[in-house]
N, C-alpha and C positions, 0 to 999 in steps of 0.2 A: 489594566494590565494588557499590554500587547504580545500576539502572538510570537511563537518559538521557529521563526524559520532560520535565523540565524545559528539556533541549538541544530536544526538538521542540517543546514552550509556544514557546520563544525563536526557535528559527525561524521558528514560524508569526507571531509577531507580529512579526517582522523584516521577513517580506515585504508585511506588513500597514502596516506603519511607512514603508516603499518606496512604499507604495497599490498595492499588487499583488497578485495569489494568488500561493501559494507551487505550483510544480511537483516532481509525487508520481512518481514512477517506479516500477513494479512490473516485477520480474523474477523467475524462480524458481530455487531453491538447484539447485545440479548439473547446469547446462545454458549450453552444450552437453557439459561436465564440471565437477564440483567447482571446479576451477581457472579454469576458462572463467569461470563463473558469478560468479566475488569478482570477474576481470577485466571483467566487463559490469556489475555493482552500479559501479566505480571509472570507469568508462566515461560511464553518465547521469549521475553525478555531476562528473567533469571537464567535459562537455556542458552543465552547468547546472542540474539537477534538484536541489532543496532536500532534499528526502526519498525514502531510497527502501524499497520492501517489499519482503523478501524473498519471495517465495511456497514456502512446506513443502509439495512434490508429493505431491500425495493419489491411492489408486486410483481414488475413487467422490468428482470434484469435484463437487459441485451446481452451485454459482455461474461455473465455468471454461468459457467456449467451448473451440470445435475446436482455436486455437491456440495454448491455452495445455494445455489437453491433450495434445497432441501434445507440448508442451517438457517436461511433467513425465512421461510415459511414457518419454521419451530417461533422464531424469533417474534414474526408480527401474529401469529399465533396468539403467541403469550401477550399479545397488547404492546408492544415496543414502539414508544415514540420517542421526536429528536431528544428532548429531557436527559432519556438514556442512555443516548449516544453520547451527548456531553457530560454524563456524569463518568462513562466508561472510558473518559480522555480524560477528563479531569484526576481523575483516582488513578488512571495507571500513571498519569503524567507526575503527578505526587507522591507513589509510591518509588517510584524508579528515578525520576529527575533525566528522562530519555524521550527522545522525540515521537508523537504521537500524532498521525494525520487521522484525515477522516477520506475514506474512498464514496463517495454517492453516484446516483446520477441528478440533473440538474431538476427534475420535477421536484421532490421534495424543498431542494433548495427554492425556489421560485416560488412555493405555494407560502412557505416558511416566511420570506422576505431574507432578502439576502442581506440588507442591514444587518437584521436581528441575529441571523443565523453566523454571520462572521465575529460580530461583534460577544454571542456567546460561546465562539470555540477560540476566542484571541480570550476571552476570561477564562476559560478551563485550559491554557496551556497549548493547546494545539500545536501543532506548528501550519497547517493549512490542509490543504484538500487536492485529493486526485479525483479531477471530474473527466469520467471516459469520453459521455456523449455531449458535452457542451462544447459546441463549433467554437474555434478562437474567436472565428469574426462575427461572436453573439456575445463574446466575453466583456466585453469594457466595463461592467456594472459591474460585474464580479471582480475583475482584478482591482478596481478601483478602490472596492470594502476592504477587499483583501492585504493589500499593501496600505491602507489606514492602520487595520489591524495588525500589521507584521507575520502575515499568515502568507507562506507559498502559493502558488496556484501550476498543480504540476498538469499537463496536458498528455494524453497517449499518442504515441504516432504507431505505424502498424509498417507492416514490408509493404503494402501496397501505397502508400503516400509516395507523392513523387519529391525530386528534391527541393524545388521550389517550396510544394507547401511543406516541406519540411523548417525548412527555414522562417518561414510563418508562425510555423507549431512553436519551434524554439524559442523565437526571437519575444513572445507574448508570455512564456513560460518562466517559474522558478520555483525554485529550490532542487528539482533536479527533473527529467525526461524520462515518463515511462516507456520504454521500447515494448511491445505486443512480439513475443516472438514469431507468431505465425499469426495467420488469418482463422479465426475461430470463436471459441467461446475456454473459457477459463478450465483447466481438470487437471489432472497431472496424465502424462506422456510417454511413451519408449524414449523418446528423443526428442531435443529441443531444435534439431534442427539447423543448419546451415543458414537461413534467413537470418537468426537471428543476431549471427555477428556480421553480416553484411550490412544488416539495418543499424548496427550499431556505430558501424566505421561510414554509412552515411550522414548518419545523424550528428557524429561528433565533428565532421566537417563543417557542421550549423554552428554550435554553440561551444563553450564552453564550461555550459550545464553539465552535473554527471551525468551519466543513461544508464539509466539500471532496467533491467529484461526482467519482466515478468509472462503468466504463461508456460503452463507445461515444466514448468521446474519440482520434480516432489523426492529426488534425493540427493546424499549429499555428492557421489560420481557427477551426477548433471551438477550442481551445486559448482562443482570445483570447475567443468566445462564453460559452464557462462562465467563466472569469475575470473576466466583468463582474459576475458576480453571486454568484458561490462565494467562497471563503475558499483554497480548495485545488483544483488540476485534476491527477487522478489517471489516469495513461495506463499499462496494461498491454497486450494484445494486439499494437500496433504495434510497442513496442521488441520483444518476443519476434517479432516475427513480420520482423522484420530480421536478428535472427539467424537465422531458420529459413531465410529466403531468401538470405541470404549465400553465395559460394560457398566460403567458410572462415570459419574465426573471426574472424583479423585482419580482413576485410574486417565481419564481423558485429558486430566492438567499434566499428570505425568509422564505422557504420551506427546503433548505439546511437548514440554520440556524435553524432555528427549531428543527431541527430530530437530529442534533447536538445536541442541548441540550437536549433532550430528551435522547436521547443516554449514552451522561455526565451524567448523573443522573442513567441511569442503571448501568454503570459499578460502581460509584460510593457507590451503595446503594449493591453489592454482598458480599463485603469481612466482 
């Protein structure tokens, strides 16, 4: 079975086709357990989320605020290995029939073998991988698996990229451009800021990849603010940070759910 990037090309131009951004949901594998975790992927997606990333809990995240930190320490905590990354793609991917990446950074990948590791997210349905800290010009082994497989390989570019290597970024990249709205680490914000439609109108100069902004997005006013001018509105920290404040699960899927729809509704109501 080969990967599903073609299922995310076709989403994103489905919500493109709608005149909307498509809404990105990040959540990470084995939180608040393995089990938990497929049930809150199934969760933003019942809520309305077009796409969503799994996040591979890392020790040493770069790119992760406090409170995604915190979900993936619960996560390797509890024993979380790749196994159950791929099972929690494979099952939401089967449950929904909707596009499912995986967000890492490239250690795990490398120690893993990236044979093996493309070769078992192109079998559980995937559609590819958003790897933050892997330089393009270290990728060639990677994209090489990866487009065997039929699996994306989205690359982030930040406001500080200049436009050359922007062009770089794009031109190595697919399925769609995560734009960083600002220079930081991952949380939710007052504002998403001015950079990040600046960065967005330089980067579509590059490609004709979508850019979807992720970064500092946690309601659905911002929601509907990046939506006027992205391709894709990428929300991590708020879902996680619903379940953390949940007083159980149940109440913390229904809380996903929710902010999902909520969200649906912003991006919806920009164009």
């Amino acid at each position: 079975m080969s990967g599903n990037i073609q299922l995310l090309s076709d989403t994103l131009a489905g919500a493109k086709a709608e005149g909307r951004a498509a809404l990105i949901a990040y959540l990470p594998a084995g939180f608040p357990t393995v089990d938990g975790g497929i049930e809150a992927v199934k969760a933003a997606f019942d809520g309305g989320a077009d796409v969503v990333e799994v996040g591979l809990p890392h020790s040493d995240p770069v790119l992760d605020g406090p409170v995604i930190q915190t979900a993936d320490d619960i996560a390797l905590r509890g024993g979380l290995k790749i196994k159950d990354v791929m099972r929690t793609v494979r099952e939401a991917f089967e449950a929904t029939g909707k596009p499912v990446l995986v967000m890492t950074y490239w250690n795990p990948i490398y120690i893993y073998g990236v044979e093996r590791f493309t070769t078992e997210l192109a079998e559980a349905g995937g559609a590819g991988c958003i790897l933050p800290d892997l330089p393009v010009q270290e990728s060639a082994e990677w994209r090489q698996h990866a487009e065997k497989n039929g699996l994306g390989t989205v690359f982030v570019v930040a406001p500080s990229s200049q436009d050359a290597r922007l062009a770089t970024i794009t031109a190595a990249g697919s399925g769609f451009v995560y734009a960083a709205s600002l220079m930081g680490v991952t949380g939710t914000r007052e504002s998403v800021g001015n950079q990040a439609q600046e960065l967005v109108r330089r980067t579509k100069a590059t490609t004709d990849l979508p850019v979807c902004v992720g970064l500092g997005v946690s309601n659905a006013v911002q929601a509907r603010e990046v939506a006027s001018f992205a391709d894709g509105v990428i929300v991590g920290s708020a879902f996680v940070k619903r379940m953390l404040d949940a007083p159980d699960e149940k109440a913390g899927l229904e809380g996903v759910r929710a902010l999902a729809a909520e969200l649906a509704d912003g991006v919806r109501g920009a164009k």
